[in-house]
MIZA-622042 format. One line per field, with one value per atom (N, C-alpha, C, O): x, y, z; residue number from 1. Coordinates in steps of 0.1 Angstrom, whole numbers. Layout:
! residues N
c1 c(X:...)
c2 c(Y:...)
c3 c(Z:...)
resi c(NUM:...)
***
This chain:
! residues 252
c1 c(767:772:787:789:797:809:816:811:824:831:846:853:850:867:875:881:878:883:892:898:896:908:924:932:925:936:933:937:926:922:918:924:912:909:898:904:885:874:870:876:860:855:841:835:836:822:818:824:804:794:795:800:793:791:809:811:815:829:823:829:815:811:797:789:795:781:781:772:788:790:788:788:787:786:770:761:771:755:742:733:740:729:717:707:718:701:698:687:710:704:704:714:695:697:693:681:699:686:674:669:670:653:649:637:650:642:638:644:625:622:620:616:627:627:634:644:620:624:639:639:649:657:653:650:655:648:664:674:661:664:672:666:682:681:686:688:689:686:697:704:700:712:723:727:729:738:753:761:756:770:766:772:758:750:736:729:732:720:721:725:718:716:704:694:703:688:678:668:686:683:673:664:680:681:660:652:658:645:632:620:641:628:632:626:641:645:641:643:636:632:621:610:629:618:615:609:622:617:625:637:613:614:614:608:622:626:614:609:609:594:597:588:608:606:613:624:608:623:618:624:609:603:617:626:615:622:643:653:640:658:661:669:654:658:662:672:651:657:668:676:666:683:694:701:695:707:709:720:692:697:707:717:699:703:719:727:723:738:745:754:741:751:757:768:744:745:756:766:750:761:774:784:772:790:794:805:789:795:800:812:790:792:803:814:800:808:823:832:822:839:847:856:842:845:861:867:868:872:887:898:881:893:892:901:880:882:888:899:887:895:908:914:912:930:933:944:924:932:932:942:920:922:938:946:940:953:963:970:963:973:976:987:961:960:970:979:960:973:983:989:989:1002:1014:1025:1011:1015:1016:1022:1009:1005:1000:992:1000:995:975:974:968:957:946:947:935:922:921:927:912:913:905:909:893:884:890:899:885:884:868:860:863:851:847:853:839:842:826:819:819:805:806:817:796:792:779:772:775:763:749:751:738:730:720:721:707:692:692:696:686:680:691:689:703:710:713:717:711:709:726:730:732:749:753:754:757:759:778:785:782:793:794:791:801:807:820:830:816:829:839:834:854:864:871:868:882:891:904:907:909:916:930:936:932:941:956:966:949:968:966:956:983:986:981:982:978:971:975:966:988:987:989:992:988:987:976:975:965:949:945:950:933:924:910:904:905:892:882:871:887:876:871:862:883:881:879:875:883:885:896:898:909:917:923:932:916:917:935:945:934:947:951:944:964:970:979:983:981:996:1003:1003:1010:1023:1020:1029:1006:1004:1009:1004:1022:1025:1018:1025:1008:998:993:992:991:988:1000:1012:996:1007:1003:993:1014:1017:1003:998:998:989:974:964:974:962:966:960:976:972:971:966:972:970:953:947:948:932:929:921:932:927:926:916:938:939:926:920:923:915:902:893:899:889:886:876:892:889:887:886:886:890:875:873:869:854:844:832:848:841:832:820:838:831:817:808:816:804:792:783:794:786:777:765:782:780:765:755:775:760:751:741:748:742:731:723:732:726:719:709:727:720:711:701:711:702:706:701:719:723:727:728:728:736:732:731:731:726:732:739:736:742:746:757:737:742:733:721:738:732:747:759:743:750:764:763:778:789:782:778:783:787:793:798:794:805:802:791:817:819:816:822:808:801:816:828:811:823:833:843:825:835:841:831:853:854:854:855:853:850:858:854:867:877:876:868:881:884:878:882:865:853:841:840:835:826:814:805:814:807:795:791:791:771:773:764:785:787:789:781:798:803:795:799:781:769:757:754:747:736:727:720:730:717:723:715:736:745:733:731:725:721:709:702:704:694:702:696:712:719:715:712:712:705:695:694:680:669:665:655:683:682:694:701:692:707:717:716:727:741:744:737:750:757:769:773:775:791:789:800:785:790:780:770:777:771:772:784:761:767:775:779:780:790:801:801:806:816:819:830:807:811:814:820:812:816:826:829:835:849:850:860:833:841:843:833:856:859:870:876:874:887:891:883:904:900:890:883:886:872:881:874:892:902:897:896:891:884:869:862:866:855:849:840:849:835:837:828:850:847:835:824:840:833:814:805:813:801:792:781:803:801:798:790:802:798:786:781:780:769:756:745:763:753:748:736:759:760:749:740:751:741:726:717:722:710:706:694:713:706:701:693:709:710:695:686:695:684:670:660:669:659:654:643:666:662:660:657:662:666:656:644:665:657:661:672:657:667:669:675:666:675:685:696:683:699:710:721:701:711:720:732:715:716:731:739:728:735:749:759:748:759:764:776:759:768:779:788:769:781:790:800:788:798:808:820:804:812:824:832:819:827:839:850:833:839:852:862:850:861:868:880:862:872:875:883:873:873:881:892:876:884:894:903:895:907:915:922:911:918:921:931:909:910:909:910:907:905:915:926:916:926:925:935)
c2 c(-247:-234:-233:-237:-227:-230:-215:-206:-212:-197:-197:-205:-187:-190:-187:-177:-191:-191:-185:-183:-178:-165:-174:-167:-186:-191:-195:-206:-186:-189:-205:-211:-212:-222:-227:-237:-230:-230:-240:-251:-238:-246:-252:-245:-260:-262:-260:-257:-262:-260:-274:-274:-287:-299:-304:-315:-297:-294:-292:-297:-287:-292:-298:-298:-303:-312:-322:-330:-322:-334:-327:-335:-314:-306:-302:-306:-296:-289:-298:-290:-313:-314:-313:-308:-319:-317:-302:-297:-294:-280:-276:-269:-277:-272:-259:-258:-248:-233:-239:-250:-226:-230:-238:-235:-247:-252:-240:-230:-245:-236:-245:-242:-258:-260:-252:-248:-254:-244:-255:-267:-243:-247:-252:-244:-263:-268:-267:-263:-272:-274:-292:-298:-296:-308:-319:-330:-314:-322:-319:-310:-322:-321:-326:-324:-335:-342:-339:-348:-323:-319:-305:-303:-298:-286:-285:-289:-275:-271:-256:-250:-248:-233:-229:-233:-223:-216:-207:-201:-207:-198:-207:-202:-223:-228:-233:-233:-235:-238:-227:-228:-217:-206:-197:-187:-203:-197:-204:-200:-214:-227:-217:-213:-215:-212:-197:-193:-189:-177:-164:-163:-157:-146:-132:-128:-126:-111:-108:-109:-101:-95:-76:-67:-75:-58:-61:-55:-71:-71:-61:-61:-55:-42:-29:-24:-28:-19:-23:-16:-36:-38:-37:-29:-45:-46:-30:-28:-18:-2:5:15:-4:-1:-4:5:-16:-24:-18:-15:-14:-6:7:9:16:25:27:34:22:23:18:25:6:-3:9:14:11:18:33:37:36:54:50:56:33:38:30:27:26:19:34:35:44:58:61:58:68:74:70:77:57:51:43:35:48:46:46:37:62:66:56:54:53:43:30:22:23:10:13:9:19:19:17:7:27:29:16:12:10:-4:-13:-19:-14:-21:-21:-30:-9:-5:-13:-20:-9:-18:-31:-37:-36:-53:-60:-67:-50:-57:-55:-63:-41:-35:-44:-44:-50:-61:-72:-78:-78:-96:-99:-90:-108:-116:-120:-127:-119:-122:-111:-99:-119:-109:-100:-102:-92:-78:-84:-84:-90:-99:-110:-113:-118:-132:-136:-128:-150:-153:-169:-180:-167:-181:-186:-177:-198:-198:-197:-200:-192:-196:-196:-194:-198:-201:-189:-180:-189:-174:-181:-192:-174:-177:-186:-190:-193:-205:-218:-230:-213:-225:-223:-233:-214:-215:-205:-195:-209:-207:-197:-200:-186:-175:-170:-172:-166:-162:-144:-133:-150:-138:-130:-135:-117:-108:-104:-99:-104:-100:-93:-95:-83:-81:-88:-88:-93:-103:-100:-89:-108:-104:-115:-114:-126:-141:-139:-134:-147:-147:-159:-170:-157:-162:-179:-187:-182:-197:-204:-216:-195:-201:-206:-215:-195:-194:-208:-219:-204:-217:-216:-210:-223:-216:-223:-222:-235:-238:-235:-240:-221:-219:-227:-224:-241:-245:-246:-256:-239:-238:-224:-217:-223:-208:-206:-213:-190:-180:-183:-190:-179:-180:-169:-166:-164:-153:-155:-166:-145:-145:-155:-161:-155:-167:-159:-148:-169:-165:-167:-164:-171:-168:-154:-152:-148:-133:-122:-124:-111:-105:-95:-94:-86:-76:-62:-60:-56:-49:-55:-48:-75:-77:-81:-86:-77:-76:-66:-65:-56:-39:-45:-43:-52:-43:-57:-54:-65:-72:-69:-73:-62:-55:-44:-42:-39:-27:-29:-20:-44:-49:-42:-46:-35:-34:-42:-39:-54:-63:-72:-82:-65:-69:-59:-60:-51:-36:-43:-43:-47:-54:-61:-59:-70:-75:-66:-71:-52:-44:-46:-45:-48:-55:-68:-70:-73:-90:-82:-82:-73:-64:-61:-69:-51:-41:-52:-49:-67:-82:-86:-93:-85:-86:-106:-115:-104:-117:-124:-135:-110:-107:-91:-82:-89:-79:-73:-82:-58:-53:-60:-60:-66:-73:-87:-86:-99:-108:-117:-113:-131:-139:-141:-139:-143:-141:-154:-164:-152:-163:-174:-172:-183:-198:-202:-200:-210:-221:-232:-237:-241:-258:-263:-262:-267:-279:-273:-277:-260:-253:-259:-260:-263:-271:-261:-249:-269:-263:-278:-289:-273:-285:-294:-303:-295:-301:-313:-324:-307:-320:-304:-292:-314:-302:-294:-299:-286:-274:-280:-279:-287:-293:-305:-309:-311:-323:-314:-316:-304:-303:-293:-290:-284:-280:-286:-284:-295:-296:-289:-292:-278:-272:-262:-254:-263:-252:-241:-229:-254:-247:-238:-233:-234:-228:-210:-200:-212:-197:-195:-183:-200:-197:-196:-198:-191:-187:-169:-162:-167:-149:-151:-160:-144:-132:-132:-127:-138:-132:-122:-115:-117:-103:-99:-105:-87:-80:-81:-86:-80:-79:-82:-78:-90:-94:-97:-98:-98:-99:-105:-100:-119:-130:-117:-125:-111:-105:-92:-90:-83:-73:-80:-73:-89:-96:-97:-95:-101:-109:-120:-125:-129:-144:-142:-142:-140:-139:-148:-154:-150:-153:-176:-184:-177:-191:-199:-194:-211:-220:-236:-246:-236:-247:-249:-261:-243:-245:-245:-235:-259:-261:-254:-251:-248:-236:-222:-214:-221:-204:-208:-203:-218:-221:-223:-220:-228:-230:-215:-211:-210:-195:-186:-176:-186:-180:-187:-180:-197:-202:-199:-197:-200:-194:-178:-176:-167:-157:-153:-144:-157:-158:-160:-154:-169:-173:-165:-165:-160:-146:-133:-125:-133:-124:-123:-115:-134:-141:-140:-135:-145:-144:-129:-125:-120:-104:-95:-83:-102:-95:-81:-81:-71:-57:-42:-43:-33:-21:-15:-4:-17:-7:-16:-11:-30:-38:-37:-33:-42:-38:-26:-28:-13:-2:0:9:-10:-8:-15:-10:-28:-37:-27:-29:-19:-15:-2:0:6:18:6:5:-2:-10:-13:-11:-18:-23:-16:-21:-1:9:15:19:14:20:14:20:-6:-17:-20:-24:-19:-24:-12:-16:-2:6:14:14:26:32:27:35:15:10:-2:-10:-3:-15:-31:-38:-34:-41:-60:-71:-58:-69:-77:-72:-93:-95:-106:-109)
c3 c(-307:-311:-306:-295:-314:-308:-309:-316:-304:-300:-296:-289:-303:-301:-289:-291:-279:-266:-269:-280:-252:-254:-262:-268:-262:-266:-282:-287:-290:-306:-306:-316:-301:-304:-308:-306:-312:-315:-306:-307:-291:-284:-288:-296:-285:-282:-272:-262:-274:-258:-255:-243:-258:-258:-247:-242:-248:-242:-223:-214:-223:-206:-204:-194:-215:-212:-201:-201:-195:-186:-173:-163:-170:-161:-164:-157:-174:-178:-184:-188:-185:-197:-188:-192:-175:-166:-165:-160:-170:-169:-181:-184:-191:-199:-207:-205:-215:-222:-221:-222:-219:-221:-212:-213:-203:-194:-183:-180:-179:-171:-153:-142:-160:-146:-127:-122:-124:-110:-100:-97:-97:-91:-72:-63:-73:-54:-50:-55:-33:-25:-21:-12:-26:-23:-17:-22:0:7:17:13:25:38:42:53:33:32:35:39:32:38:50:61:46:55:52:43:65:60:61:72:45:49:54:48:62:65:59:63:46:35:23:16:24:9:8:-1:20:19:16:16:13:14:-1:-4:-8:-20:-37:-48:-34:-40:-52:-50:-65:-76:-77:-86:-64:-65:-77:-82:-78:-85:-78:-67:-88:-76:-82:-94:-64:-66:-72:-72:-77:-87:-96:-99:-104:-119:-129:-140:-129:-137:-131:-137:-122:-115:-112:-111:-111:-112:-125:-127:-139:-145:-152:-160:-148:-157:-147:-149:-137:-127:-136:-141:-138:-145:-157:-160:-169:-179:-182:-190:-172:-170:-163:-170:-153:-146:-159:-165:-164:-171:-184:-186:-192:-203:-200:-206:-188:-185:-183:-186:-174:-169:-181:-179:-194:-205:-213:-215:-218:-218:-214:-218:-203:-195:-193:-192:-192:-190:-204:-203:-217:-229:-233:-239:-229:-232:-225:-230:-213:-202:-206:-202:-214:-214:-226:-225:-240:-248:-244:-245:-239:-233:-225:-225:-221:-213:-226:-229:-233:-249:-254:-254:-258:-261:-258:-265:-240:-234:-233:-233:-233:-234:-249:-252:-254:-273:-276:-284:-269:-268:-259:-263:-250:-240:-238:-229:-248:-252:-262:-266:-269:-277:-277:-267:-280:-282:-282:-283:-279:-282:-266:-256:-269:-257:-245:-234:-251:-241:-240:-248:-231:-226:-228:-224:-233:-232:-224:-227:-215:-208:-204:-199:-206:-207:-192:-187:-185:-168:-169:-179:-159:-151:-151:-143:-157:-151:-155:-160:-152:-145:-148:-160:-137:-142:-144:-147:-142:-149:-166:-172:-171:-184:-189:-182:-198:-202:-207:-219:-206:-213:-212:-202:-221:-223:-219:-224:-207:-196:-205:-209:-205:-210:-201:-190:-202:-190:-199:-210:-195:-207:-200:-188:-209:-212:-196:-195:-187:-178:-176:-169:-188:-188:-198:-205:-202:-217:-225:-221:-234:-241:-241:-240:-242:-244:-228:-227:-217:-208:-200:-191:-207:-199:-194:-196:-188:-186:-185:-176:-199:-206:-203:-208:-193:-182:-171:-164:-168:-155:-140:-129:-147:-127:-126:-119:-132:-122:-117:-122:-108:-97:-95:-93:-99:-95:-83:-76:-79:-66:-68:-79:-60:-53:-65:-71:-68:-78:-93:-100:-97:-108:-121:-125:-127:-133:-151:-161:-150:-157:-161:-173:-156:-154:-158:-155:-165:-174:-168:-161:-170:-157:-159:-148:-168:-170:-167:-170:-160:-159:-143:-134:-144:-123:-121:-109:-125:-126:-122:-111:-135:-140:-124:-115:-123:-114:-101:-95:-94:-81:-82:-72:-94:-94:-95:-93:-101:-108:-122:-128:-125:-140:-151:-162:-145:-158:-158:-164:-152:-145:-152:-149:-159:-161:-177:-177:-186:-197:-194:-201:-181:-175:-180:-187:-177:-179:-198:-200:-203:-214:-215:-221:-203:-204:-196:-203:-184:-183:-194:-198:-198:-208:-220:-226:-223:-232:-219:-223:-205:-199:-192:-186:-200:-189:-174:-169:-172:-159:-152:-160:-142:-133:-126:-120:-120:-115:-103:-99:-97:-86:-82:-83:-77:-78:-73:-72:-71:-73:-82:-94:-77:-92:-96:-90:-110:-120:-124:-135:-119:-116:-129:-134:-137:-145:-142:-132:-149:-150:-144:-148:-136:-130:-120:-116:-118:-107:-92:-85:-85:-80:-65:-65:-53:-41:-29:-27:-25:-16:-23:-19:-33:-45:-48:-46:-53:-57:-62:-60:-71:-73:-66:-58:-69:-58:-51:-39:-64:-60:-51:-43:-53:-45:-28:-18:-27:-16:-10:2:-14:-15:-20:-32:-10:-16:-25:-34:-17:-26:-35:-41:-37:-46:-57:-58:-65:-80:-72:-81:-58:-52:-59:-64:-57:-62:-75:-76:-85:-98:-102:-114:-91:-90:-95:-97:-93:-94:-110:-113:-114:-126:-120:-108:-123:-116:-116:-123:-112:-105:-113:-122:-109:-115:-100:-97:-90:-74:-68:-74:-54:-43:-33:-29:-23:-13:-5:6:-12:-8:-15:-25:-17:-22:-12:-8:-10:-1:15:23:16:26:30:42:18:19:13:8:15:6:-10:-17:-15:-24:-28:-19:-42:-40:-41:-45:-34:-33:-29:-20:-32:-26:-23:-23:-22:-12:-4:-3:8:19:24:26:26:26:30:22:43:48:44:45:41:27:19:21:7:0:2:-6:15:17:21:19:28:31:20:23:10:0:-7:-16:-3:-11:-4:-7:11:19:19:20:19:14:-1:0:-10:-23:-18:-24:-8:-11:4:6:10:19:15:20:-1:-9:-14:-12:-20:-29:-21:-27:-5:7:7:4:10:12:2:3:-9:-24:-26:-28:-24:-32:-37:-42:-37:-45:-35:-38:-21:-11:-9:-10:-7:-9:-17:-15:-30:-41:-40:-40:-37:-37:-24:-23:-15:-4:-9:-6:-17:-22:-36:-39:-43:-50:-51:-58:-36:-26:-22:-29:-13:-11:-17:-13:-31:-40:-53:-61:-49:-52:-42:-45:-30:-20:-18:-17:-17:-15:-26:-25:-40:-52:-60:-69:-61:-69:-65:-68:-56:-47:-38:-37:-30:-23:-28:-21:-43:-50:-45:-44:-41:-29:-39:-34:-48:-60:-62:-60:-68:-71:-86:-92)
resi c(1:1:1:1:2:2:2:2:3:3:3:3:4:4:4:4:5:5:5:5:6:6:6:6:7:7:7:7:8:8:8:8:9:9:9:9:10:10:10:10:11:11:11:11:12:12:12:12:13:13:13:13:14:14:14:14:15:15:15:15:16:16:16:16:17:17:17:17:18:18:18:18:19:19:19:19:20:20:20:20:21:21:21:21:22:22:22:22:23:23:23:23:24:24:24:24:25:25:25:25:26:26:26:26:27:27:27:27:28:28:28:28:29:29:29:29:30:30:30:30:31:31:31:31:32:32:32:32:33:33:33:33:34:34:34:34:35:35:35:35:36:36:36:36:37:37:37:37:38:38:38:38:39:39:39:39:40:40:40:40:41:41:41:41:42:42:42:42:43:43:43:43:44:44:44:44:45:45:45:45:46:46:46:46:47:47:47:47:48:48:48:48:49:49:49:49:50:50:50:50:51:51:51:51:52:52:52:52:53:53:53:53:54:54:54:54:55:55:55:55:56:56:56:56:57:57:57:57:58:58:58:58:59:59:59:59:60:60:60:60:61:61:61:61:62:62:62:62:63:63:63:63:64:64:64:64:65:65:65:65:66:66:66:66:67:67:67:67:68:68:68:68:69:69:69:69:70:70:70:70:71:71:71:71:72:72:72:72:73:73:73:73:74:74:74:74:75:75:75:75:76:76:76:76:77:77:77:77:78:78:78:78:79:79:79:79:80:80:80:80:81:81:81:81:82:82:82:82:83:83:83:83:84:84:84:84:85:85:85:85:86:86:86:86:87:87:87:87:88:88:88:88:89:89:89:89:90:90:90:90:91:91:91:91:92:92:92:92:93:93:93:93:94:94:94:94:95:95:95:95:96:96:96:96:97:97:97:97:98:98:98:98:99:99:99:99:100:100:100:100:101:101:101:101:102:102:102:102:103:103:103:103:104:104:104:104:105:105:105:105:106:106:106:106:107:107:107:107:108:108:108:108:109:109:109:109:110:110:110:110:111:111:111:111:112:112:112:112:113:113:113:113:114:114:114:114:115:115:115:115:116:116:116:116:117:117:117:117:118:118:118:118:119:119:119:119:120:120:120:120:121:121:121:121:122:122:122:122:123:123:123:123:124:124:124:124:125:125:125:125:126:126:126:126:127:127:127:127:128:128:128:128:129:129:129:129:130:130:130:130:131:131:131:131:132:132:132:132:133:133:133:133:134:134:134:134:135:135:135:135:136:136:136:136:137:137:137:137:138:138:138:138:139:139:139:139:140:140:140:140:141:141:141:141:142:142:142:142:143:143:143:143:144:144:144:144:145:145:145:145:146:146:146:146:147:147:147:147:148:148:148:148:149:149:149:149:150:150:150:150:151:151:151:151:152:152:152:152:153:153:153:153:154:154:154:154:155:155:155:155:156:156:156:156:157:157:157:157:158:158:158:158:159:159:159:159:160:160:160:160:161:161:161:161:162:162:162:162:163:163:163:163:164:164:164:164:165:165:165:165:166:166:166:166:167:167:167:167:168:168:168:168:169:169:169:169:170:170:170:170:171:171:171:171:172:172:172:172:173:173:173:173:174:174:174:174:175:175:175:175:176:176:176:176:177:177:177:177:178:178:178:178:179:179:179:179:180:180:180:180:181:181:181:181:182:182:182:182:183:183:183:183:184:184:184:184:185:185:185:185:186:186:186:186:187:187:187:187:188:188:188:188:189:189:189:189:190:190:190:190:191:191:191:191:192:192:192:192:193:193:193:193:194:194:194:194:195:195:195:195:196:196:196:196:197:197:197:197:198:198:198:198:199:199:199:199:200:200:200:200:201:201:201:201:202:202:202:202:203:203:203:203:204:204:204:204:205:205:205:205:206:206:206:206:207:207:207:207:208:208:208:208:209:209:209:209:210:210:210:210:211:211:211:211:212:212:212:212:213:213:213:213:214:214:214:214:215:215:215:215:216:216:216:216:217:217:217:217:218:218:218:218:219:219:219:219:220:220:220:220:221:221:221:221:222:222:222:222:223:223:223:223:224:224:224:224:225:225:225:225:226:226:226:226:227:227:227:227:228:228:228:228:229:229:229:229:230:230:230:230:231:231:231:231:232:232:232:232:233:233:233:233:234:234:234:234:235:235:235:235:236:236:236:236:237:237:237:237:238:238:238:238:239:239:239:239:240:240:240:240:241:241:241:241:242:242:242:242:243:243:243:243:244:244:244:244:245:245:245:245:246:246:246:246:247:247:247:247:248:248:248:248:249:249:249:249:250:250:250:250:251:251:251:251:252:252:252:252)
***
């Protein structure tokens, strides 16, 4: 199945098969634990296959928030639409496959924050300070996180979850080698829905993965998530997550 990346080009899926084929849709193979080779989290052995014990109850959380603040904040994501096309060249979204349950591939919505023939629609090569990639009304929506608010969208399709695990791109790199290599048990984080925010995020580990124990820190972070996973948590990570990106613009 192929889709037009933010740079109008018609991609394939078969385009990161070399990252994704042991994981493929539709398998229902349970994600393990496997093995000790760079760390051990104290998390990864006890997360092996599991299912959140209220997805009756998260899942009419996620309907309901997703749907109102899609509602309710209509009127503002239009007006940033506006801006996006008014300011640059290309489509209003950005669409990029990543990573959710299971391992299985879904195309993440952003609104669109680089110009169009500069992007990178594989996403492993991470922003830095002053990237001149980035067009001036998408460091606005990025400092604010606004440019994160579409997510809401895979939400409500039931791809992604108000909070969980973020969503990583096939081949995402971590001290520059790939994640699973430089985390054994990396794919243990895709037992749950990814997230629009989690707990590796209200934290702080956000941002670059250059350094090896951020990186691992955040993987560790996910699967503590995943260990304690519930709606007084949730509930506690998404005041959080208004409080730090929303209100004190704390995103980038």
């Amino acid at each position: 199945m192929a889709f037009v990346s933010a740079t109008g080009v018609e991609d394939s899926q078969t385009n990161i098969a070399k990252f994704w084929n042991p994981y493929r849709p539709g398998s229902v193979r349970a994600v393990r634990y496997l093995g000790r080779r760079t760390r051990h989290s104290r998390y990864a052995p006890r997360v092996s296959g599991v299912e959140a014990s209220f997805p009756l109850g998260k899942r009419l959380i996620d309907v309901a928030v997703a749907g109102s603040a899609l509602l309710f904040l209509s009127p503002m994501l239009v007006t940033v639409a506006l801006a996006i096309k008014a300011t640059s060249k290309g489509p209003v979204f950005f669409r990029q496959y990543r990573y959710g349950y299971r391992n299985r591939l879904f195309n993440i919505y952003k609104f669109r924050t680089m110009y169009t023939s500069l992007g990178d629609d594989s996403g492993v090569k991470q922003t830095v300070a002053g990237d001149a990639r980035i067009t001036a009304i998408g460091r606005l929506l990025r400092k604010t996180s606004l440019d994160e608010i579409p997510q809401l969208i895979n939400v409500v399709k039931g791809e992604m979850s108000l909070v969980g695990p973020r969503p990583h791109v096939p081949g995402m790199l971590a001290a520059d080698m790939l994640y699973e290599d430089l985390v054994p048990y990396y794919f243990q984080r895709h037992a749950v829905k990814p997230g629009i925010t989690g707990l590796a995020q209200v934290k702080g580990c956000r941002g670059s993965t250059k350094e090896a124990g951020a990186a691992i820190e955040r993987i560790d972070n996910d699967l503590e998530y995943i260990a304690r996973q519930s709606i007084a948590l949730d509930m506690s990570i998404m005041v959080r997550t208004v409080r730090s990106e929303f209100l004190t613009g704390s995103g980038n």
